[in-house]
C-alpha positions as CSV (number, residue, x, y, z in Angstrom):
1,X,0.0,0.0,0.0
2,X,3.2,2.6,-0.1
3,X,3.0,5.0,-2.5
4,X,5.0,4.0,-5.4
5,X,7.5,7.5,-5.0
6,X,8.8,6.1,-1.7
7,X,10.1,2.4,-3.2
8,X,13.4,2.2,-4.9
9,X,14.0,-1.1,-7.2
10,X,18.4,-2.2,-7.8
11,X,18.1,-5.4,-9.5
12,X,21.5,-6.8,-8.9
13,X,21.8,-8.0,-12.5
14,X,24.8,-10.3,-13.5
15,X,27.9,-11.7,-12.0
16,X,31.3,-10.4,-13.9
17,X,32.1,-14.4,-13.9
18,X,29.3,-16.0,-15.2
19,X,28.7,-13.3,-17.9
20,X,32.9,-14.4,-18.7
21,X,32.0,-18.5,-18.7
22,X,29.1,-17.7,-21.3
23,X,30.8,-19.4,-24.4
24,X,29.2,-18.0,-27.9
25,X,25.3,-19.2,-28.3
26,X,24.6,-22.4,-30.6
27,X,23.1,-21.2,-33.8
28,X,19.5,-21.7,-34.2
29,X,18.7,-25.2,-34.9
30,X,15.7,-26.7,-36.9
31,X,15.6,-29.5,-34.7
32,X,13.2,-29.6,-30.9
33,X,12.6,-26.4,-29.6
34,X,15.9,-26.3,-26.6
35,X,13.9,-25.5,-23.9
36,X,16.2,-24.6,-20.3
37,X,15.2,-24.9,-16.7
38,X,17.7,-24.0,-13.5
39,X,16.7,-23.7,-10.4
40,X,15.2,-25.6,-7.5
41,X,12.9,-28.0,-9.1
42,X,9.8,-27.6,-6.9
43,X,6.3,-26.5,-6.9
44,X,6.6,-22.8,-5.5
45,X,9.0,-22.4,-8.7
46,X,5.8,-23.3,-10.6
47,X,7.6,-26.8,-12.2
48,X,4.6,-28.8,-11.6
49,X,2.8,-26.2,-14.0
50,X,5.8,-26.6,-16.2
51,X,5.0,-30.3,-16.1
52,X,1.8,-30.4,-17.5
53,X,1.9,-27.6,-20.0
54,X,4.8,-29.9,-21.5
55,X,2.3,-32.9,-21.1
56,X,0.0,-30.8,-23.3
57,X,2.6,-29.8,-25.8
58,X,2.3,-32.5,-28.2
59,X,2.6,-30.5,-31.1
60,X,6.0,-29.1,-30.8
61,X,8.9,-31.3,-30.7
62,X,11.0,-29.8,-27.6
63,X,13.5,-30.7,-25.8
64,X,13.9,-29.3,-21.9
65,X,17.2,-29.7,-19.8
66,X,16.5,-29.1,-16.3
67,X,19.4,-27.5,-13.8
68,X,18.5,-28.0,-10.0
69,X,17.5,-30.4,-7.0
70,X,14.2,-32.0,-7.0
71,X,12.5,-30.5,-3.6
72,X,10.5,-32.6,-1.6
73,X,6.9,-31.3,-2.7
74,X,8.3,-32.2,-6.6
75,X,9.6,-35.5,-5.7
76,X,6.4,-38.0,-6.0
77,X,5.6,-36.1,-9.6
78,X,8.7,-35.4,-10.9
79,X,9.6,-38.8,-12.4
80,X,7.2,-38.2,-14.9
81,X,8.9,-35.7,-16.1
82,X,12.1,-36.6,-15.4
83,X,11.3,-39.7,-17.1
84,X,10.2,-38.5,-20.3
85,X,12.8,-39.0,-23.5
86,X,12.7,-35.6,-24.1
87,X,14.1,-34.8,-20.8
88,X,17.6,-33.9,-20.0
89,X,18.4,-33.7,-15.6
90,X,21.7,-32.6,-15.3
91,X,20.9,-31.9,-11.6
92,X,23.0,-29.3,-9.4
93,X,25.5,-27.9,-11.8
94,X,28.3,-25.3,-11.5
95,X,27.9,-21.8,-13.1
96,X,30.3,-22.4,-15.4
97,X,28.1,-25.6,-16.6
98,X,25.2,-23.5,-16.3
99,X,26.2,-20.6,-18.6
100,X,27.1,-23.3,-21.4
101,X,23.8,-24.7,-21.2
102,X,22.0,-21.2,-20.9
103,X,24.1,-20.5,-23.9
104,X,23.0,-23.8,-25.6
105,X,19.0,-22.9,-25.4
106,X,16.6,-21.5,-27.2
107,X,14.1,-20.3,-24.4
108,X,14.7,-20.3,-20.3
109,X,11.7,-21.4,-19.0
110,X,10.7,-20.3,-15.4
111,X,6.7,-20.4,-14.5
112,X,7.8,-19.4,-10.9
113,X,4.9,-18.5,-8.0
114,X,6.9,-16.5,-5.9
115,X,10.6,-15.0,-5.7
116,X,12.0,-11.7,-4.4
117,X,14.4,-10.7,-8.2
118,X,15.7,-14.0,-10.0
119,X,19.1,-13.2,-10.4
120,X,19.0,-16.5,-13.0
121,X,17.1,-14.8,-15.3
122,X,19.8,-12.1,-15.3
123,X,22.2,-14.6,-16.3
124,X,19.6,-16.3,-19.2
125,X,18.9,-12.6,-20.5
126,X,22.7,-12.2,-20.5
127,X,23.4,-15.6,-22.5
128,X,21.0,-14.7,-24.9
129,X,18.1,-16.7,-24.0
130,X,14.2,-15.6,-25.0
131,X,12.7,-15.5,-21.4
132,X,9.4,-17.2,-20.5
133,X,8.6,-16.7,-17.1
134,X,5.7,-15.0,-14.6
135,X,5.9,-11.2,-13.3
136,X,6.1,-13.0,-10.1
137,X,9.7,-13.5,-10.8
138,X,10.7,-10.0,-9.8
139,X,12.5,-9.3,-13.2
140,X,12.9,-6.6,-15.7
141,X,11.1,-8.9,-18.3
142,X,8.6,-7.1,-20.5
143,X,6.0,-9.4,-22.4
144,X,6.5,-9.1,-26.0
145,X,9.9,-7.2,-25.8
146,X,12.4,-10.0,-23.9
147,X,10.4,-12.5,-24.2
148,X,6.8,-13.8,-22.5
149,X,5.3,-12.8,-19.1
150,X,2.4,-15.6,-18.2
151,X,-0.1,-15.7,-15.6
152,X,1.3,-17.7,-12.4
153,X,0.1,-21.2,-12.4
154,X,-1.8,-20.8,-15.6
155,X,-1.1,-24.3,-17.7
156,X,-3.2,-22.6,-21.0
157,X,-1.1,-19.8,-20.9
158,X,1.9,-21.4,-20.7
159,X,1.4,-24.0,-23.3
160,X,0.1,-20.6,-25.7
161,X,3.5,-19.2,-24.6
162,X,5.5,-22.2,-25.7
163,X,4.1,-22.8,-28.5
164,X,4.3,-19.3,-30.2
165,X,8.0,-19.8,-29.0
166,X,8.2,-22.8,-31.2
167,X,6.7,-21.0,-34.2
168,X,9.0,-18.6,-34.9
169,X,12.7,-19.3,-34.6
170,X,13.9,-16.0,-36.2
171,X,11.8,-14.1,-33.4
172,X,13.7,-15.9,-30.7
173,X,17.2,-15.3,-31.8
174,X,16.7,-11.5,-32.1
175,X,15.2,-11.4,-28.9
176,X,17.8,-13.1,-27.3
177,X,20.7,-10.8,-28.7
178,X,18.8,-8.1,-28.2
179,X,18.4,-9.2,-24.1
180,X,22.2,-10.1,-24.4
181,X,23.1,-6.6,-25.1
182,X,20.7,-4.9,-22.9
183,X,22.6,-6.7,-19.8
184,X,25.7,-6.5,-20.7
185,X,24.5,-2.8,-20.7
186,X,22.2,-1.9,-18.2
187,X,23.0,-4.6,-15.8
188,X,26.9,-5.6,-15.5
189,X,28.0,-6.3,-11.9
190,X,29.2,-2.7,-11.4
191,X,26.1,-1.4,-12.5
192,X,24.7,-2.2,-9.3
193,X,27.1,-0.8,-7.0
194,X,26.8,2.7,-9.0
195,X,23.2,2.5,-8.7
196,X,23.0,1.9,-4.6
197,X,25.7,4.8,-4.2
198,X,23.4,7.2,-6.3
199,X,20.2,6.0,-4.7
200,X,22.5,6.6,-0.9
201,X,23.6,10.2,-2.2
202,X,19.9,11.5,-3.2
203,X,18.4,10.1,0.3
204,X,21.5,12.0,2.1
């Protein structure tokens, strides 16, 4: 209920060496749409909506890798997902790992209920991802511009999402450079410490 005036927003944006351990992007493929998950695989992250959108996806040939621990809430469901051919689990993976498969994919999925900022969609914007994700994600993503903002735990929306994703490969590889160059703009590590000391200077 605050007045709008009185909140400041810093995201924190990137980290200097993950944005370094981001190899060049794959080129476009013809082949399954190279979906990405990281994260904790759990249902406050929205996966179990993840799950049965793809359940519903049968007419796009995808292909999701999935970075993260299955949680506890996740763990009776995921196997059928986890399961599934078209299914890649690397698990818990370093950054470095991370930024090479962020740099291998297509779209970084995230359906997410609740988080404060997701610094990993940061790190997808800055490896050239196209972003699907929630505005509960706390990010700077902008529906139609980085990528696609979806209703929180919304399956239709999702699977609408995914599949206009699919339809238009050109689309999603000058979206992603275009949200490559915007962080390695707007939002480089340093970025954040200038903004805090400006934001400390106006309130003094």
């Amino acid at each position: 209920g605050w007045d709008r005036s009185r909140v400041d927003v810093i995201y924190l944006g990137t980290d200097d060496n993950f944005v370094a351990a981001i190899p060049p992007r794959d080129p476009a493929a013809d082949g399954p749409l190279r979906l990405l998950y990281a994260g904790a695989f759990g249902r406050r992250k929205g996966c179990d909506i993840l799950q049965a959108a793809l359940a519903r996806l049968d007419d796009v040939d995808w292909h999701l890798t999935i970075c993260g621990a299955v949680e506890a809430d996740m763990a009776a469901d995921a196997p059928a997902l986890l399961n599934d051919p078209r299914v890649d689990y690397r698990g818990v993976v370093a950054f470095a790992a991370l930024a090479r498969q962020m740099a291998a994919a297509d779209v970084f999925v995230f359906p997410t209920l609740a988080e404060g900022s997701a610094r990993v969609i940061f790190e997808a914007l800055a490896a050239g991802c196209y972003i699907v994700t929630t505005p509960n994600a706390g990010s700077i993503v902008r529906d139609g511009e980085h990528g696609a903002l979806v209703p929180p735990a919304d399956v239709d929306s999702l699977v609408a999402a995914l599949r206009a994703a699919a339809a238009d490969r050109a689309r999603l590889a000058a979206t992603g450079a275009a949200n490559a160059a915007l962080v390695a703009r707007e939002y480089p590590q340093s970025a954040y410490g200038a903004r805090l000391d400006a934001l400390y200077d106006r309130l003094i």
